[in-house]
C-alpha positions as CSV (number, residue, x, y, z in Angstrom):
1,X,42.8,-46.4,43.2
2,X,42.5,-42.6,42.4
3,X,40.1,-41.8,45.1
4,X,42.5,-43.7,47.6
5,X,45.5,-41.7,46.4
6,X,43.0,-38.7,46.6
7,X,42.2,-39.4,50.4
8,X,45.9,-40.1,51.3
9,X,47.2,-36.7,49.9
10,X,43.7,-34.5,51.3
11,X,44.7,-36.0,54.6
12,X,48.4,-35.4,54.5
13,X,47.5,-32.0,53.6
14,X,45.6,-31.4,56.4
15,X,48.5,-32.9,58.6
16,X,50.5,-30.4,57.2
17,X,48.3,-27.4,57.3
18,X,48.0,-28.2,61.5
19,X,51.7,-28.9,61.9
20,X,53.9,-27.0,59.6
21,X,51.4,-23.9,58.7
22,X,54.6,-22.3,56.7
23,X,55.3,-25.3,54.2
24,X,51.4,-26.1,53.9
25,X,51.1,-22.5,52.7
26,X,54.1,-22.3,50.1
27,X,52.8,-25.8,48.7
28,X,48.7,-24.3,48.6
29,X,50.8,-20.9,46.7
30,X,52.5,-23.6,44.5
31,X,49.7,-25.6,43.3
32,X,47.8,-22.2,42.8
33,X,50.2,-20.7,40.1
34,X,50.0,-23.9,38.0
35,X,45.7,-24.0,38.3
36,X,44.9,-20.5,38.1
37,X,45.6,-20.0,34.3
38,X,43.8,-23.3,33.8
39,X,41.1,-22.2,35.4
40,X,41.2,-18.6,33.8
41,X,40.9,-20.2,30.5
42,X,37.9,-22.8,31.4
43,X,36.4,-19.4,33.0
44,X,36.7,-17.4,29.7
45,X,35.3,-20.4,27.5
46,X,32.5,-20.4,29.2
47,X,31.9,-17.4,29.3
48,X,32.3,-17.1,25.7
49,X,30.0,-20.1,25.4
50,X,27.4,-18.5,27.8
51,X,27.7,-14.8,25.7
52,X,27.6,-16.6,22.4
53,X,23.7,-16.6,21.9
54,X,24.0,-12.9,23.1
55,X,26.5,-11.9,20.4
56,X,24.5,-13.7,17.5
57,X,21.3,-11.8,19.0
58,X,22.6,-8.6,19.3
59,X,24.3,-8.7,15.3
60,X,21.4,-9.1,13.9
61,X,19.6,-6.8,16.0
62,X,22.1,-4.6,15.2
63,X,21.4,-5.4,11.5
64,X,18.2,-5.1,11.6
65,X,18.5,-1.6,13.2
66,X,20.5,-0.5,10.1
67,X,18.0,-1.6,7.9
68,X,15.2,0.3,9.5
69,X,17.1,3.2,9.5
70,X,18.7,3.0,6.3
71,X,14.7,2.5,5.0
72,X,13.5,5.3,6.9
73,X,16.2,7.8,5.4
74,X,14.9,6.6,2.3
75,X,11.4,7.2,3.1
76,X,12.1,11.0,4.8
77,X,14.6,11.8,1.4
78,X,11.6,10.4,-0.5
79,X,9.2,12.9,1.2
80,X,11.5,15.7,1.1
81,X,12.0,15.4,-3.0
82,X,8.1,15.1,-2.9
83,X,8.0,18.3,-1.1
84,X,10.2,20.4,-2.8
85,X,8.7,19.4,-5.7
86,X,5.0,20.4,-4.4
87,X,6.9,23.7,-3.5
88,X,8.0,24.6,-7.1
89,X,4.5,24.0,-8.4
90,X,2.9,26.0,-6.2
91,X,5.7,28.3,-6.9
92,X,5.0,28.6,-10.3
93,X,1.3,28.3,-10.1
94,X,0.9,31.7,-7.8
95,X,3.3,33.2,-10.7
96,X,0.5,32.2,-13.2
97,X,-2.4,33.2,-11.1
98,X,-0.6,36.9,-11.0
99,X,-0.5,36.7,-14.5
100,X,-4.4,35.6,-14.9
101,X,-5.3,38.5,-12.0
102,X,-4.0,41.1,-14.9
103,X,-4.8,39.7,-18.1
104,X,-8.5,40.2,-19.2
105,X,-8.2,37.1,-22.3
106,X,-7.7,34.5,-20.0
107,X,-9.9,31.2,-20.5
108,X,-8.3,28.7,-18.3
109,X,-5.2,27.6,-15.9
110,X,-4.4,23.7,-17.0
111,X,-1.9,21.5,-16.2
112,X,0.3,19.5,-18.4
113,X,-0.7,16.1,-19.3
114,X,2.3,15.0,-21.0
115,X,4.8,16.3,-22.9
116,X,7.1,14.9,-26.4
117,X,10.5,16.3,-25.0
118,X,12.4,13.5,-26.6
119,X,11.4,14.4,-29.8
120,X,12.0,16.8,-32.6
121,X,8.3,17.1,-32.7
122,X,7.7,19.1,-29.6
123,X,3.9,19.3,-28.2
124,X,1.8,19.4,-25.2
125,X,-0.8,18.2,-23.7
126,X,-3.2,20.2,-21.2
127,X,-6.2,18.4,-19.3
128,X,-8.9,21.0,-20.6
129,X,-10.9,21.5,-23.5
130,X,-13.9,22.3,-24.8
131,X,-16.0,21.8,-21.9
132,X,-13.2,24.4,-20.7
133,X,-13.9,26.9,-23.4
134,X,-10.5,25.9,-25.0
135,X,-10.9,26.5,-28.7
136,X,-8.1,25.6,-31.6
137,X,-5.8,28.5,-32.3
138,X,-5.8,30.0,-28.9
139,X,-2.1,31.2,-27.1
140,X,-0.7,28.9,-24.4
141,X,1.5,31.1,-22.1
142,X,3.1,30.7,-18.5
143,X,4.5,32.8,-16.2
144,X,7.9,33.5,-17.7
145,X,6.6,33.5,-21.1
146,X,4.5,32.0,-24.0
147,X,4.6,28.7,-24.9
148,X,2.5,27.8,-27.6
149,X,-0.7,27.7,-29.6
150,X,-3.7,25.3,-29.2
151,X,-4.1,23.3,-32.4
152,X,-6.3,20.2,-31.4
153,X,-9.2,20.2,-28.4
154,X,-11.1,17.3,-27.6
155,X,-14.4,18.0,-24.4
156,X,-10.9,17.6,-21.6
157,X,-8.3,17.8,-23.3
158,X,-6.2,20.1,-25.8
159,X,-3.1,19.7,-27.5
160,X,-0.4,22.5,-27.8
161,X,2.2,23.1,-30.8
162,X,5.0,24.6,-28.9
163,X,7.0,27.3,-30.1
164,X,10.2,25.3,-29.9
165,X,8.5,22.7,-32.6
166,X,9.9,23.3,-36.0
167,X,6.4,24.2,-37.7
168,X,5.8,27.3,-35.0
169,X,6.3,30.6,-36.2
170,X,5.5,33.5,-33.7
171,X,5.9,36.9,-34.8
172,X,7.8,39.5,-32.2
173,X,9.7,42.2,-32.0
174,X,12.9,43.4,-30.5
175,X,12.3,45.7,-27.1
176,X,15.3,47.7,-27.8
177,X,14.0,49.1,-30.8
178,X,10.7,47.5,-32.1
179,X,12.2,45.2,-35.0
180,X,10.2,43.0,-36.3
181,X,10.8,39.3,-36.6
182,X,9.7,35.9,-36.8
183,X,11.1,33.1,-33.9
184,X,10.8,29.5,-35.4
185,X,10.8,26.9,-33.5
186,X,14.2,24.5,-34.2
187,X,13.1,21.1,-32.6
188,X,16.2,21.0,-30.4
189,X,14.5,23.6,-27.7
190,X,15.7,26.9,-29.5
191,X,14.3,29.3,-31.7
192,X,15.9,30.9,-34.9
193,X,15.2,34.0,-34.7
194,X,14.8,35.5,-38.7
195,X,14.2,39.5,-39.7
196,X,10.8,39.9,-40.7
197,X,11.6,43.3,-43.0
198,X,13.4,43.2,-46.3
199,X,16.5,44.6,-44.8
200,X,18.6,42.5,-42.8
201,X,18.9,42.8,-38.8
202,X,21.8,43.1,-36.5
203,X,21.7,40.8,-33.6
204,X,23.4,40.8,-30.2
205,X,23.3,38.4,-27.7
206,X,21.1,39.3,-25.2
207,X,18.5,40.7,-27.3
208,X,15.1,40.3,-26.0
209,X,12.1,39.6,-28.2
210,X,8.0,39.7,-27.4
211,X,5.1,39.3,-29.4
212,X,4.3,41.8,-31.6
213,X,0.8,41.0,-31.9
214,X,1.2,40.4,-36.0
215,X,-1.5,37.9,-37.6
216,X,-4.2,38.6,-34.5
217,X,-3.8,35.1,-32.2
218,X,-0.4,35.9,-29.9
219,X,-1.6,39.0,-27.9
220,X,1.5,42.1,-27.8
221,X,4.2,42.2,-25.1
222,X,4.5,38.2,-24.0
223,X,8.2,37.4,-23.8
224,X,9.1,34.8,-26.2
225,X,13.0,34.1,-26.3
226,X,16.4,36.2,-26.1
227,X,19.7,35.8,-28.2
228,X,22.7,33.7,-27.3
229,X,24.3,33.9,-30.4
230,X,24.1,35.8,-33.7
231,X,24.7,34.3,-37.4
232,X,25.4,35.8,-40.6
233,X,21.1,36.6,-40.9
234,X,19.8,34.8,-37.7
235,X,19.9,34.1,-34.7
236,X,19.7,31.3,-32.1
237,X,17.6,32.3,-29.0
238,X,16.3,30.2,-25.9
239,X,13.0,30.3,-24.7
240,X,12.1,32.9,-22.2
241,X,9.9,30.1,-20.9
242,X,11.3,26.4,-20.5
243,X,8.9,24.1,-21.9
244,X,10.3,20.8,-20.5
245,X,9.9,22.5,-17.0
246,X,6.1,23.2,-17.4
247,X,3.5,21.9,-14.9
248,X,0.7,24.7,-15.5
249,X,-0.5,26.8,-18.2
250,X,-3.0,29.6,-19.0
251,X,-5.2,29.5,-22.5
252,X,-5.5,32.7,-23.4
253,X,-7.9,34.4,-26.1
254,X,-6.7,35.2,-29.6
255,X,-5.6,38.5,-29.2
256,X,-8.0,39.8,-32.3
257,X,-11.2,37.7,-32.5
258,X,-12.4,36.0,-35.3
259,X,-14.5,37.5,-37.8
260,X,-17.8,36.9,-38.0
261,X,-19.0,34.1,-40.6
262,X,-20.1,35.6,-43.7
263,X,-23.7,35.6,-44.1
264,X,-24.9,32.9,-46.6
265,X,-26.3,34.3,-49.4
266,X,-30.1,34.0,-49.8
267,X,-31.5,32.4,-52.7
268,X,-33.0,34.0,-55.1
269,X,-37.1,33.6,-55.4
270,X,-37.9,31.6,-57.8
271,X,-40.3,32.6,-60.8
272,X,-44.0,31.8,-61.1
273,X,-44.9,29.7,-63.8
274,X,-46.3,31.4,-66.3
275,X,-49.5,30.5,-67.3
């Protein structure tokens, strides 16, 4: 029944189009403006159905894109902390090889093992020792100033009472002037600095001290700390060098050797027997 009525209105169509060209064209305009929307939107679906696949290809392409990116960011930001780092060693380690090129004590440039920074203990620990000529009771010093004294050495390894720890005592003395004193370590990375006469001492802030070379180890003219702010018979100094920022280190001799052993007295001969 449909295809008949389908055949009867094709053919009067065509009747019309050969006849009356003016009404077959207003009725082909007519049934235009009611398919062409419908047609519009079947186009757009499926094109939308066609692109779909695309779409979901290209977000996670896109995602993935992001990720690699973000990744390699990481990875470059990564490589740049590593070199700035490498940078600031090598920084400080030419600083210390000037300092070893001028100083005749030296024994050895080391590097820090480890470190107790989170304690009110505070030592060090260098990767040299007695195979490195490292003996107990040398000076530990960098660039920017000393840092402590050797107090245990094992064939590789040594460890380093630093002059922040509460049981160091260094003796300086003031560059303005030449007063003596003693720096003590506090355990909270500061130094009391103490006069070392019987008369008491005026500090200022910004007072420099170095060793004095007092007691023989700590050889003269090393900085050691400067004021940052004066008591009623101390004062509270920083370090001239930062400990917790240490990555190399030069043992240095004692600044006076060690006195020979005394010779062990011979025993006396013995009598004959008498006979």
């Amino acid at each position: 029944m449909g295809t008949v009525a389908g055949a009867v209105i094709a053919a009067g169509l065509l009747l019309l189009s050969t006849f009356n060209p003016p009404v077959f064209a207003a009725v082909r305009g007519f049934f235009a403006e009611i398919t062409t929307p419908i047609s519009s939107a079947f186009a757009w679906a499926s094109s939308g159905i066609a692109n779909t696949p695309q779409g979901i290809a290209e977000h996670f392409n896109v995602r993935a894109e992001n990720e690699r990116l973000r990744k390699q960011l990481a990875d470059n930001e990564t490589l740049v902390g590593r070199a700035r780092t490498l940078n600031q060693e090598n920084r400080r380690l030419r600083e210390l090889l000037k300092v070893r090129d001028v100083t005749t004590d030296a024994v050895v440039t080391a590097r820090l093992v480890n470190s107790s920074a989170s304690s009110t203990r505070r030592y060090a620990t260098l990767n040299a020792g007695s195979w490195q000529h490292v003996k107990r009771g040398q000076p530990v010093r960098e660039a920017a100033g000393l840092i402590g004294q050797v107090i245990e050495v094992s064939p590789n390894t040594s460890r380093v009472l630093l002059i922040i720890d509460p049981d160091s005592n260094v003796p300086v003395r003031r560059t303005r002037d030449g007063m003596p004193a003693i720096a003590k370590g506090r355990g909270d990375g500061l130094l009391d600095i103490r006069s070392a006469g019987l008369s008491s001492m005026v500090f200022q802030p910004g007072d420099v001290f170095v060793t004095s070379g007092t007691g023989g180890i700590f050889p003269p003219n090393i900085a050691v700390a400067r004021v940052i702010s004066n008591q009623r018979d101390s004062a509270i100094a920083e370090p001239a060098a930062n400990p917790d920022a240490l990555d190399f280190a030069l043992v240095m001799q004692a600044f006076l050797p060690e006195p020979p052993p005394a010779p062990s007295p011979t025993p006396a001969p013995k009598a004959a027997p008498k006979k």
